[in-house]
SEPAKE-728701 format. One line per 5 residues: number of its first residue (from 1); their letters; for each residue x, z negated, y of N, C-alpha, C. Coordinates in steps of 0.1 Angstrom, whole numbers, plus 5000, padded with zeros to 4 digits. Example, Ala and Ser with C-alpha at 12.3 -4.5 7.8 and 13.67 -1.06 7.14 Angstrom:
1 = AS = 5132/4922/4943/5123/4922/4955/5132/4922/4967  5128/4929/4978/5137/4929/4989/5129/4921/5000
end
This chain:
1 = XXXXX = 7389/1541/8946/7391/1555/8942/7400/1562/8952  7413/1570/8948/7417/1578/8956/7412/1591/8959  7408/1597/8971/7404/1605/8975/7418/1618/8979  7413/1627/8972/7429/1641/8969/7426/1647/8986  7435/1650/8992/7436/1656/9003/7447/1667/9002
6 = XXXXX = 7436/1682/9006/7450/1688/9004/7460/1692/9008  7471/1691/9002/7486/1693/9009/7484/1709/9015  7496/1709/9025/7490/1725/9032/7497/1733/9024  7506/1734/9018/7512/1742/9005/7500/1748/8994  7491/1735/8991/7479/1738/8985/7467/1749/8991
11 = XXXXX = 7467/1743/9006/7452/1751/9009/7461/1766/9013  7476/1768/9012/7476/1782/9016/7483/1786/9004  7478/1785/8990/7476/1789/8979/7459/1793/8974  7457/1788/8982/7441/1790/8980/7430/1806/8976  7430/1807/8969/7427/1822/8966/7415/1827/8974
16 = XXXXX = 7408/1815/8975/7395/1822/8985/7397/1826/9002  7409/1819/9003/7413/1822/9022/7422/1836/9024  7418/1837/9037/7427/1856/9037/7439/1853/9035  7450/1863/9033/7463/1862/9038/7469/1856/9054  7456/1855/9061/7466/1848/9074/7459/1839/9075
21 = XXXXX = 7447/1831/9074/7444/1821/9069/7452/1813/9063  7457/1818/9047/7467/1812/9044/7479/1807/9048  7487/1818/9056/7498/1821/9066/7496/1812/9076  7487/1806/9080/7485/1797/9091/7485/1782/9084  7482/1783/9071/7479/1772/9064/7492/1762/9059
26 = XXXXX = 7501/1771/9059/7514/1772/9063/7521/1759/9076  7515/1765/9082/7523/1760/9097/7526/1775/9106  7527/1786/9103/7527/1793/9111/7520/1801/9120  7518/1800/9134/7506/1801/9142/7510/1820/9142  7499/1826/9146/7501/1839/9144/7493/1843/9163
31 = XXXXX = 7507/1849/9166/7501/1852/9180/7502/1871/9180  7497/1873/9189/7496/1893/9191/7507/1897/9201  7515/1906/9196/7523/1908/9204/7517/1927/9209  7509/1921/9220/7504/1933/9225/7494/1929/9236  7490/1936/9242/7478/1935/9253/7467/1943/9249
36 = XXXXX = 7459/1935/9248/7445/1941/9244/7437/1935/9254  7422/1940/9256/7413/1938/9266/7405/1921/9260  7402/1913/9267/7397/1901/9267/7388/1899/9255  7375/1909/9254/7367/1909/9245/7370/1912/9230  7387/1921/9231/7393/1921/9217/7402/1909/9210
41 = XXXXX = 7407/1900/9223/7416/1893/9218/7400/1882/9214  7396/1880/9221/7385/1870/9220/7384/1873/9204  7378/1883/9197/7380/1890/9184/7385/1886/9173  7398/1889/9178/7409/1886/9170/7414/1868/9173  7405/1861/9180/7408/1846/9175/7402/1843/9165
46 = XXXXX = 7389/1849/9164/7379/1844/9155/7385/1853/9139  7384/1864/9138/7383/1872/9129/7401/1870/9120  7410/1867/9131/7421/1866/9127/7435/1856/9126  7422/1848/9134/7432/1838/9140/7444/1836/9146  7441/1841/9158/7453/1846/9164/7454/1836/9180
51 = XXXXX = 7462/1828/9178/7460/1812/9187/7471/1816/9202  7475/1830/9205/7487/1833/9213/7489/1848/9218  7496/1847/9226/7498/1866/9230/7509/1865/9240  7515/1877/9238/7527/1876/9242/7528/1893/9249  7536/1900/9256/7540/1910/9264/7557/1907/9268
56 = XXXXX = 7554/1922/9270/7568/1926/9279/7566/1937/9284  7581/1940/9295/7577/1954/9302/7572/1967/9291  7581/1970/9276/7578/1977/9273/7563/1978/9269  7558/1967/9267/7546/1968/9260/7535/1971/9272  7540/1970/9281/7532/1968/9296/7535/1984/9300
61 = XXXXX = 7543/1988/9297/7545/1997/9299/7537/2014/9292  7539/2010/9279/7529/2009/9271/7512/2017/9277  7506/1997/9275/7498/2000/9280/7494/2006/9292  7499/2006/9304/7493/2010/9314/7499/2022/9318  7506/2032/9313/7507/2046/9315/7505/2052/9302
66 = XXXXX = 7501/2045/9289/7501/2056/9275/7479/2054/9274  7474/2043/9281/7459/2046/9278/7453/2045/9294  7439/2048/9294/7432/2052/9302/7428/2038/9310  7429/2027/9305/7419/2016/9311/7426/2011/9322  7433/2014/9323/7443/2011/9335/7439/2020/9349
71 = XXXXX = 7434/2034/9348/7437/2040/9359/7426/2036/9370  7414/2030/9366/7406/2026/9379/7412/2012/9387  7420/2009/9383/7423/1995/9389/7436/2000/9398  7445/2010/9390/7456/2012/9400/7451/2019/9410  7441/2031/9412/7441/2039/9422/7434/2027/9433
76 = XXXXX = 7422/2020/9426/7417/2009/9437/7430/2004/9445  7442/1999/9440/7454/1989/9447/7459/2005/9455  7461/2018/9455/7466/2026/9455/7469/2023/9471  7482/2031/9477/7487/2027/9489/7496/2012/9490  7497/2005/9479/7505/1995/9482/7517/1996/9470
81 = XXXXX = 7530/1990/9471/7539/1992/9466/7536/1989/9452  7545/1996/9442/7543/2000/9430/7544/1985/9424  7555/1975/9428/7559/1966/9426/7543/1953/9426  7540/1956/9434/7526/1949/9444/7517/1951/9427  7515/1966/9428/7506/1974/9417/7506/1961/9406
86 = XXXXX = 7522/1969/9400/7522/1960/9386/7516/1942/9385  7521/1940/9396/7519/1926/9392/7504/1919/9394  7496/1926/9403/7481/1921/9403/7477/1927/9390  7475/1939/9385/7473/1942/9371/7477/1929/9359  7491/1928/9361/7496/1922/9354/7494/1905/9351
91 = XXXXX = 7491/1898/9368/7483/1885/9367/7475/1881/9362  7464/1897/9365/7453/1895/9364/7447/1897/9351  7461/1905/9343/7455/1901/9323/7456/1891/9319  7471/1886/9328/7477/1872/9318/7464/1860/9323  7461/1861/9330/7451/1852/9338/7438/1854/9324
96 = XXXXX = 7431/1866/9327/7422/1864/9316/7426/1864/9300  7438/1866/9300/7442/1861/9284/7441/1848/9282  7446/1838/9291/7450/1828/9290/7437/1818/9291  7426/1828/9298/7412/1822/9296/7407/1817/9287  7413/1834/9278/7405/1834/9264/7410/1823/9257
101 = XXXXX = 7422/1819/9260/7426/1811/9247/7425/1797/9253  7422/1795/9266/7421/1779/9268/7416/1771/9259  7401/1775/9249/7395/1770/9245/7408/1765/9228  7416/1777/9227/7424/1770/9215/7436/1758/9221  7438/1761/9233/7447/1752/9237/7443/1737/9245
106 = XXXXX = 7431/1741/9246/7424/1727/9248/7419/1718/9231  7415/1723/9224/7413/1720/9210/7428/1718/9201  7438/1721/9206/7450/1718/9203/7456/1710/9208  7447/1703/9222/7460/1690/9231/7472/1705/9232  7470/1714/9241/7481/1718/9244/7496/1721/9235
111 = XXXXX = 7490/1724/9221/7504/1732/9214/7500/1740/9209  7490/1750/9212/7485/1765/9210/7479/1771/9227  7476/1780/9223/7466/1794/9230/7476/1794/9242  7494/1799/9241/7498/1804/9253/7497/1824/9255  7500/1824/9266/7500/1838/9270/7511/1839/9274
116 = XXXXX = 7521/1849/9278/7535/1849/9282/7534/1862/9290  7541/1858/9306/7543/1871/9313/7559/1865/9315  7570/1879/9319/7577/1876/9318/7581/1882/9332  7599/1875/9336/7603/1879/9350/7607/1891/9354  7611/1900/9361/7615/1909/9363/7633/1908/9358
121 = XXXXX = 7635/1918/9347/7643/1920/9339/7657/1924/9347  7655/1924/9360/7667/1930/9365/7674/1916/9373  7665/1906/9369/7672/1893/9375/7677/1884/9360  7682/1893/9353/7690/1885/9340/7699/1882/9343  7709/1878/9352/7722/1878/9350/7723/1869/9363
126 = XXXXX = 7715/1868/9366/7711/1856/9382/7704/1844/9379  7706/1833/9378/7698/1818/9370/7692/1818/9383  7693/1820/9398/7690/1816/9409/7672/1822/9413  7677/1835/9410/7669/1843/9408/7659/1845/9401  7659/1842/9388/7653/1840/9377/7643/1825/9379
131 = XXXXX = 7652/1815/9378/7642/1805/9382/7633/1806/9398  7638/1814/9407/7627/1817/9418/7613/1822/9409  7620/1833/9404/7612/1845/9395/7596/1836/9390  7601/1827/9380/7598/1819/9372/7588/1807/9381  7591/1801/9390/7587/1794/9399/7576/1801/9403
136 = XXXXX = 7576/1812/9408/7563/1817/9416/7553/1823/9409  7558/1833/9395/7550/1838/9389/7538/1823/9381  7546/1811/9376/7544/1800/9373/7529/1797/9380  7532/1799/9392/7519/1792/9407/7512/1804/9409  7520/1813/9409/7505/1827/9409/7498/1827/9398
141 = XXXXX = 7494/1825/9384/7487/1822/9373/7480/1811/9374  7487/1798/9375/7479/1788/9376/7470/1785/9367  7478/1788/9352/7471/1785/9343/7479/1779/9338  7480/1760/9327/7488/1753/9319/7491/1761/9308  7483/1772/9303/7489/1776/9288/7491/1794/9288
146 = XXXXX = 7498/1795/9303/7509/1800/9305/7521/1799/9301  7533/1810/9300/7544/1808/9299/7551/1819/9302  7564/1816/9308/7571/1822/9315/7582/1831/9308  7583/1842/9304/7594/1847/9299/7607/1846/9305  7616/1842/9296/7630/1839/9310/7640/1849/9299
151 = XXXXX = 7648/1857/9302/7659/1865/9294/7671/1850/9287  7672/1857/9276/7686/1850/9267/7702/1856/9272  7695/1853/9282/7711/1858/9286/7720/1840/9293  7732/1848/9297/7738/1831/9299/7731/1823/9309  7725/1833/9320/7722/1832/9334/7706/1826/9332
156 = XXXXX = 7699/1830/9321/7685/1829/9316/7683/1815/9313  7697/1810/9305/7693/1800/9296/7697/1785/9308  7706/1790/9319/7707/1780/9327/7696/1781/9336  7686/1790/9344/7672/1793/9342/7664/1785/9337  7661/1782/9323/7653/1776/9317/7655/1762/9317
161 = XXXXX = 7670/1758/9314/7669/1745/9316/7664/1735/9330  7662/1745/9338/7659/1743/9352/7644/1742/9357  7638/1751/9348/7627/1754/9347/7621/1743/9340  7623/1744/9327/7618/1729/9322/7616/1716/9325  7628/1715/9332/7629/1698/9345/7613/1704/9353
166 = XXXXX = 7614/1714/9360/7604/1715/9370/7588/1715/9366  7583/1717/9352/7578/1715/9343/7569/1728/9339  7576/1735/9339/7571/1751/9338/7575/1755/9318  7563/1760/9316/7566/1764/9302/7575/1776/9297  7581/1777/9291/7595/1786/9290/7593/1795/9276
171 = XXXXX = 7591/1807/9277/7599/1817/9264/7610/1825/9266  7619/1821/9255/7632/1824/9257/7633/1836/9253  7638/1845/9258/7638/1867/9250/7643/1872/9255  7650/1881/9251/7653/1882/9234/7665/1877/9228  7662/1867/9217/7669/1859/9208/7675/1864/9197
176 = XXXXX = 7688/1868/9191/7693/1874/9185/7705/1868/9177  7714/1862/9184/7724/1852/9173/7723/1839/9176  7725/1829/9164/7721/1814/9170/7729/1809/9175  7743/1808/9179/7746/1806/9190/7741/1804/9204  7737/1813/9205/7728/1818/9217/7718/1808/9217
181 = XXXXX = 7709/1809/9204/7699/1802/9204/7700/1784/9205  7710/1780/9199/7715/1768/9197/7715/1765/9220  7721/1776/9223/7724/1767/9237/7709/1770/9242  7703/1775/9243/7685/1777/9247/7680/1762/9239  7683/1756/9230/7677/1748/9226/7683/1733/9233
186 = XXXXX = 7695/1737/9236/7701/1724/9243/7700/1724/9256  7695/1738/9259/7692/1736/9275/7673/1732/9276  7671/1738/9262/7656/1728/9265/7654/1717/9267  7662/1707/9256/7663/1694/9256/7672/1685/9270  7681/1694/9276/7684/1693/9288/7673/1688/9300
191 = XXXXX = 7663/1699/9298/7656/1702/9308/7646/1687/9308  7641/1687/9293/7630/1676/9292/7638/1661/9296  7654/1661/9293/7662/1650/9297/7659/1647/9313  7662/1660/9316/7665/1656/9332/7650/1652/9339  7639/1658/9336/7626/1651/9338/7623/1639/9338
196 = XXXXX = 7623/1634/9322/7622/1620/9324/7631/1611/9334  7645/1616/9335/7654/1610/9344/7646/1605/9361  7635/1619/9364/7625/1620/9375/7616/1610/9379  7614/1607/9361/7601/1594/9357/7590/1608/9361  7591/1620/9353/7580/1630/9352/7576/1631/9339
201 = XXXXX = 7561/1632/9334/7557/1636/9325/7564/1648/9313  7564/1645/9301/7570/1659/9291/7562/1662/9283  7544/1651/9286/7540/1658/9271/7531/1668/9273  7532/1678/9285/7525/1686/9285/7534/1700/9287  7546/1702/9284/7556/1710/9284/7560/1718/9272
206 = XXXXX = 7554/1731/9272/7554/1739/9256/7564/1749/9259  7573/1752/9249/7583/1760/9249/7585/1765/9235  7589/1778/9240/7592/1792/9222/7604/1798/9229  7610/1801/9218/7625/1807/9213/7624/1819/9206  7624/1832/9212/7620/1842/9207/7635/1851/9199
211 = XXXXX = 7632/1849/9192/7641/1853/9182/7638/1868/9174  7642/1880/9180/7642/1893/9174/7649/1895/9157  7637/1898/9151/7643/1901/9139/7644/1920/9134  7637/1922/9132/7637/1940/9127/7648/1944/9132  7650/1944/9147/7663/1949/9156/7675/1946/9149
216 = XXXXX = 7675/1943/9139/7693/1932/9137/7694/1942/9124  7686/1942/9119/7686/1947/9101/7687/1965/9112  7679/1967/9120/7684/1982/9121/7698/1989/9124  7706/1975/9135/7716/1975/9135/7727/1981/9125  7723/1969/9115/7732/1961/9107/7731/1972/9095
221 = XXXXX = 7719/1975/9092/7719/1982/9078/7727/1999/9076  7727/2007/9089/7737/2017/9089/7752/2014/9088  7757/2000/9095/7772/1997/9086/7774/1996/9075  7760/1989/9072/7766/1986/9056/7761/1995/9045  7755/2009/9050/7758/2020/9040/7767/2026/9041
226 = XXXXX = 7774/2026/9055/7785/2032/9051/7801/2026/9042  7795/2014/9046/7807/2004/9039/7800/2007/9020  7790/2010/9020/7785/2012/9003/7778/1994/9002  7775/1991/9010/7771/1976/9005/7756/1976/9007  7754/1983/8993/7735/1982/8999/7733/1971/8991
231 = XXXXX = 7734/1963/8987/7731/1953/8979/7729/1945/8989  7733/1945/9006/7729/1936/9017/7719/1944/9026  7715/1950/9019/7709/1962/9027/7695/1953/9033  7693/1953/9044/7674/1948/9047/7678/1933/9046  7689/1928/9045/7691/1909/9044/7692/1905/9057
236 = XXXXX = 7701/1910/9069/7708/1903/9078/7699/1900/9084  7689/1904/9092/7679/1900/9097/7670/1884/9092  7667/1883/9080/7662/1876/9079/7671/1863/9073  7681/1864/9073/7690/1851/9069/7694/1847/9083  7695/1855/9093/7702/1850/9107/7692/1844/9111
241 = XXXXX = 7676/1847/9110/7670/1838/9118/7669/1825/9104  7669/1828/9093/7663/1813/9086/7677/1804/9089  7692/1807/9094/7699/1800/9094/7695/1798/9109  7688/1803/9118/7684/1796/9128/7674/1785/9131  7666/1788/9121/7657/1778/9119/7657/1764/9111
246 = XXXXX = 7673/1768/9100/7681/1754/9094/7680/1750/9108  7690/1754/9120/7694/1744/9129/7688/1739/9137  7677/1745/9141/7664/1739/9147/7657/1726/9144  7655/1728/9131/7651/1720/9119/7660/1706/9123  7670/1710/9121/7680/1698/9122/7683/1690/9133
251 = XXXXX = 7682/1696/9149/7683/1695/9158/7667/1687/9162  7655/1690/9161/7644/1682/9163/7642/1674/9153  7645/1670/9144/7646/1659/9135/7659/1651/9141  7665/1653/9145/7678/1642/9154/7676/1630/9161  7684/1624/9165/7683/1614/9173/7682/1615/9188
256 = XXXXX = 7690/1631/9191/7688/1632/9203/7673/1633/9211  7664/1642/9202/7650/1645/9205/7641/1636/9198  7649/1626/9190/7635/1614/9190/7634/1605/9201  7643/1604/9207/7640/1599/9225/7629/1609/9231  7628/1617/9231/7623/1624/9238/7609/1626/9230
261 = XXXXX = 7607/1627/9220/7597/1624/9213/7587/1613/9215  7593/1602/9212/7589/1592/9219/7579/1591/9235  7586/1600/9242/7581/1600/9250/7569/1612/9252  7567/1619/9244/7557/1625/9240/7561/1640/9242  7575/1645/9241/7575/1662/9239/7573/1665/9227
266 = XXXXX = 7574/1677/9227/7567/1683/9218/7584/1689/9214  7585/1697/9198/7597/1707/9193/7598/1718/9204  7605/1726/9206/7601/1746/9210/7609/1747/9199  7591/1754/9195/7594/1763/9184/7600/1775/9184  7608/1779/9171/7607/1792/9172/7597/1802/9173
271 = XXXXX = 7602/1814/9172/7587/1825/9175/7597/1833/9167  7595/1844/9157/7594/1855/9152/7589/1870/9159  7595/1874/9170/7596/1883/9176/7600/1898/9165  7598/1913/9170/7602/1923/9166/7602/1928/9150  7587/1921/9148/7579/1918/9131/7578/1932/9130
276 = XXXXX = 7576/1938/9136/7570/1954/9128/7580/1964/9121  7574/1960/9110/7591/1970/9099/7590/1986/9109  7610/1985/9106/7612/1998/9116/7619/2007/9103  7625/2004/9093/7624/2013/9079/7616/2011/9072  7609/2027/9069/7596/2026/9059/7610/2021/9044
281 = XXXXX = 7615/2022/9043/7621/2014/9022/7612/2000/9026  7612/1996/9035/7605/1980/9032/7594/1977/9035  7588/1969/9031/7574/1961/9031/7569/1964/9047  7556/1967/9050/7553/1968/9066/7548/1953/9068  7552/1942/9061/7550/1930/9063/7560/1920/9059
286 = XXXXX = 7571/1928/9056/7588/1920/9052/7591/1909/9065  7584/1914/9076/7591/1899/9084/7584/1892/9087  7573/1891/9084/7558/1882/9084/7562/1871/9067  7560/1878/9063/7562/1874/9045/7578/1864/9041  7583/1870/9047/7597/1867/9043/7601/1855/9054
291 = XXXXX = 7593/1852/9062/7599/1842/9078/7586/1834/9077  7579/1832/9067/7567/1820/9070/7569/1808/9062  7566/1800/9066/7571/1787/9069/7562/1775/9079  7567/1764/9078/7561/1754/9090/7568/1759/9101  7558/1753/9112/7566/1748/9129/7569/1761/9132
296 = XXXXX = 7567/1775/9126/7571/1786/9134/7554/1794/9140  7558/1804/9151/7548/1813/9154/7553/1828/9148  7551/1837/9148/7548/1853/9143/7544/1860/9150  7550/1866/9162/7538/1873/9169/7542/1892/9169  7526/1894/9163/7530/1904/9152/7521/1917/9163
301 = XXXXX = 7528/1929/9162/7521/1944/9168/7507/1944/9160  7496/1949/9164/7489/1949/9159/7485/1958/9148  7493/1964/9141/7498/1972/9134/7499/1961/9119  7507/1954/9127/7515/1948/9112/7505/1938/9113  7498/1932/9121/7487/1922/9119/7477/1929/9112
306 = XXXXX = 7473/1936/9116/7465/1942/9104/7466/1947/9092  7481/1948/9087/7484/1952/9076/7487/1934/9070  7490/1930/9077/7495/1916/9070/7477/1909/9070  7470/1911/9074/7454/1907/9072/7450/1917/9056  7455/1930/9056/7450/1932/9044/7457/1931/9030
311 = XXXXX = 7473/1930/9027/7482/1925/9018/7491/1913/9018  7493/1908/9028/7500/1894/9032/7504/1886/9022  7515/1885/9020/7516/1871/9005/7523/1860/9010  7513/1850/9019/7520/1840/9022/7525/1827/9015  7539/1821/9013/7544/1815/9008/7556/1806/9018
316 = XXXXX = 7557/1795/9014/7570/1787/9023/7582/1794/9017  7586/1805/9028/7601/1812/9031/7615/1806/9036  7611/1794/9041/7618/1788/9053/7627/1776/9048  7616/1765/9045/7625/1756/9038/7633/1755/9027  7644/1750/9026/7658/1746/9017/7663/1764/9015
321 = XXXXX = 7662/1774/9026/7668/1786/9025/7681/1785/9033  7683/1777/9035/7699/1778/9049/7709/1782/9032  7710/1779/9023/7723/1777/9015/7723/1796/9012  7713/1798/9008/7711/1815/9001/7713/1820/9016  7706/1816/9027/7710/1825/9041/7725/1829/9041
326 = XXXXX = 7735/1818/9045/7748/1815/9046/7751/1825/9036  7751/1823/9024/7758/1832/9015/7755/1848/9016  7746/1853/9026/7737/1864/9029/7750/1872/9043  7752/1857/9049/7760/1859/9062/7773/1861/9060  7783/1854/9045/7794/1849/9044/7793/1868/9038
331 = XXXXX = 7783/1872/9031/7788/1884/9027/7791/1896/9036  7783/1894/9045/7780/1904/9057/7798/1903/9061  7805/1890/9062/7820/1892/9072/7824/1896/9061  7826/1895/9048/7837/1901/9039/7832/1915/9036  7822/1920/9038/7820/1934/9042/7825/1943/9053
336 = XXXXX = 7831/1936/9062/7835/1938/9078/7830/1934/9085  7813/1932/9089/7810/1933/9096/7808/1923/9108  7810/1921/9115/7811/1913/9129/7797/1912/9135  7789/1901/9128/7778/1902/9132/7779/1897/9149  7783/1888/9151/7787/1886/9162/7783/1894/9172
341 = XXXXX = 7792/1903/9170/7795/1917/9178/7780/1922/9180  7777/1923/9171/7763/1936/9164/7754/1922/9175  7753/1914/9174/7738/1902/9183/7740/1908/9198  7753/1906/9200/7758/1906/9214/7755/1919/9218  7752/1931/9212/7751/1941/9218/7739/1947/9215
346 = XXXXX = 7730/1933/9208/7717/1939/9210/7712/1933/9221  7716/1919/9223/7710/1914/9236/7706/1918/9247  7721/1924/9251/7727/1930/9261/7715/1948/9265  7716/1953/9249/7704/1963/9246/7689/1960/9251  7686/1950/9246/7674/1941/9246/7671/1942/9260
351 = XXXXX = 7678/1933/9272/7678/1934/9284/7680/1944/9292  7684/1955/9286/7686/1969/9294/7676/1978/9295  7667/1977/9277/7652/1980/9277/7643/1978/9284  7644/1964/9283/7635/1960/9293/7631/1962/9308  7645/1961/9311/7650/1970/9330/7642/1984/9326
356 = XXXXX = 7647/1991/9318/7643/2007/9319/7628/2005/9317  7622/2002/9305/7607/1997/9308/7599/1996/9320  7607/1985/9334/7599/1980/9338/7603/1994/9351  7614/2001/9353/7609/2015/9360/7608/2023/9355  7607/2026/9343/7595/2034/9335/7579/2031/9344
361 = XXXXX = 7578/2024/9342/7567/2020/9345/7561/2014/9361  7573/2013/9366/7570/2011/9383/7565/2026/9386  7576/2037/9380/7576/2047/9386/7565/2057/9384  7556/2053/9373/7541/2058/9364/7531/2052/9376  7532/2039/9378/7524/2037/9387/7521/2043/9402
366 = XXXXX = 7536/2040/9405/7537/2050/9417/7530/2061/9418  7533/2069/9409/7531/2084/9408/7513/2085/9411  7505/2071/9398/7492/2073/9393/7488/2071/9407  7488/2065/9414/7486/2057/9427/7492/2061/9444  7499/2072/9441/7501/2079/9451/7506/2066/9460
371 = XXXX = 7511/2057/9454/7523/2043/9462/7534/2049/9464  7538/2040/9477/7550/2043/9483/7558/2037/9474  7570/2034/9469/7579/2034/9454/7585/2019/9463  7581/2007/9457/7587/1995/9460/7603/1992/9468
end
């Protein structure tokens, strides 16, 4: 007798499972892109399934000068440099984040429950720098299902490849045209190269490619009203990343990374970064819905995770979409527009945020804490 097993297409058709249930049923792991206290994220594994968490300065920023739970910890550190401040704060969430989710990342064999702190944003343009950065923040955690934020910049991505030999887990941010993304991916495979070259372990080396989407469509969509092309209106965003995800697709199915397979690495996945619709005309779940698929993560504001927990329509968005993407992109240049241009100067934006963010927020500290200013 043959016994039916169900395909995952099937169980995330399933009417009785939530929307992210489903969405997970998929292939796509759904991580929080926010800092919440231990006993909420603990929560939100169970209630939401949420296998990942991720931060940046702005979010960090965020939190620890926009709410209250912050201020007995900084006046405690108070008298030591702002710089000092942030970062025992900052260890000491990623530390107990990464607690919470050991238990998914140990029940995973290590391809879920990471937490991500990232380097100081003003060492984007220094690989030297960045991989110190990266190195020490790496040993001050001292947790496996950590990971290290490195910038997509050119300086970032020779960074990572560096990083990865050394066997430090890597998220690549902010990811914006595939180009970019294409050499992050070859400097991954780089990295896992030059390891084994060491005769070092690769199968415990997890790596994400964080790929901003909302940011590109907010770009992109004021050109193309004024060009009158709303009929591309709310597209570019999500065709640049599913043509990034063709080449991913194609690139870990290759011959180059079945060597390396072999030897027990794992893909780096993409990640779906900057999910939270920023025009109300669209869905508050258009980049969740429209970017799910296998082999990707989602890491969603908890805004849109909650909205994507209460109307979610998960379906496979991803595969055999490179042909309709392309034609999405071929229309975007005969409109004028130079996407090119528009990535490059979000990156560049991306990383400048982030700088301002993080003295934003040195400088809140200082102030809360009566610190002498780093």
């Amino acid at each position: 007798m043959t016994v039916h097993r169900p395909h995952a297409l099937d169980r995330a058709a399933d009417p009785t499972m939530t929307p992210l249930q489903r969405l997970t049923a998929l292939g796509t792991r759904v991580w929080l892109d926010g800092l919440v206290p231990s006993d909420e994220l603990q929560r939100l594994t169970h209630a939401a399934g949420v296998t990942g968490l991720t931060s940046n300065p702005t979010i960090f920023r965020a939190a620890v000068l926009g709410s209250g739970r912050y201020h007995e910890r900084i006046v405690a550190l108070g008298g030591r440099p702002a710089a000092e401040i942030y970062e025992t704060i900052a260890l000491d969430d990623v530390r107990a984040a990464a607690d919470v989710l050991a238990l998914i990342y140990d029940r995973t064999d290590g391809a879920d429950g990471f937490v991500s702190l990232e380097v100081a944003p003003a060492l984007a343009d220094d690989a030297d720098a960045t991989l110190a950065a990266a190195r020490e923040l790496w040993a001050r955690i001292d947790r496996p299902n950590a990971m290290i934020k490195v910038p997509a910049t050119a300086a970032g991505v020779e960074a990572t490849r560096r990083a990865i030999a050394d066997g430090i887990n890597v998220n690549v941010t902010p990811l914006f045209s595939i180009e970019r993304y294409a050499a992050v991916i070859d400097a991954y495979l780089a990295g896992l190269e030059e390891r084994l070259r060491r005769g070092q372990p690769v199968h415990a080396i997890a790596s994400v490619a964080s790929f901003f989407v909302a940011r590109v469509d907010s770009a992109v969509d004021p050109v193309l009203a004024a060009a009158r092309r709303d009929d591309l209106l709310g597209r570019a965003a999500v065709a640049n990343a599913r043509l990034g995800y063709a080449h991913a697709s194609r690139v870990f199915a290759g011959p180059r990374f079945a060597a390396l397979r072999a030897a027990g690495a794992r893909p780096q996945r993409p990640l779906w970064a900057s999910t939270g619709t920023k025009d109300a005309r669209y869905s508050d779940v258009k980049y969740v819905d429209e970017l799910a698929g296998p082999g990707v993560i989602n890491t969603m504001p908890p805004a849109t995770l909650s909205a994507y927990a209460d109307h979610g329509a998960p379906a496979d968005r991803l595969t055999g979409t490179e042909p309709p993407a392309r034609a999405v992109l071929e229309g975007l240049a005969r409109s004028g527009l130079d996407l090119d241009a528009v990535t490059d100067g979000l990156l560049a934006d991306g990383v400048a945020r982030f700088a301002g963010s993080m003295d934003e927020l040195l400088a809140g500290v200082s102030a809360s804490a009566g610190a002498r200013a780093a």
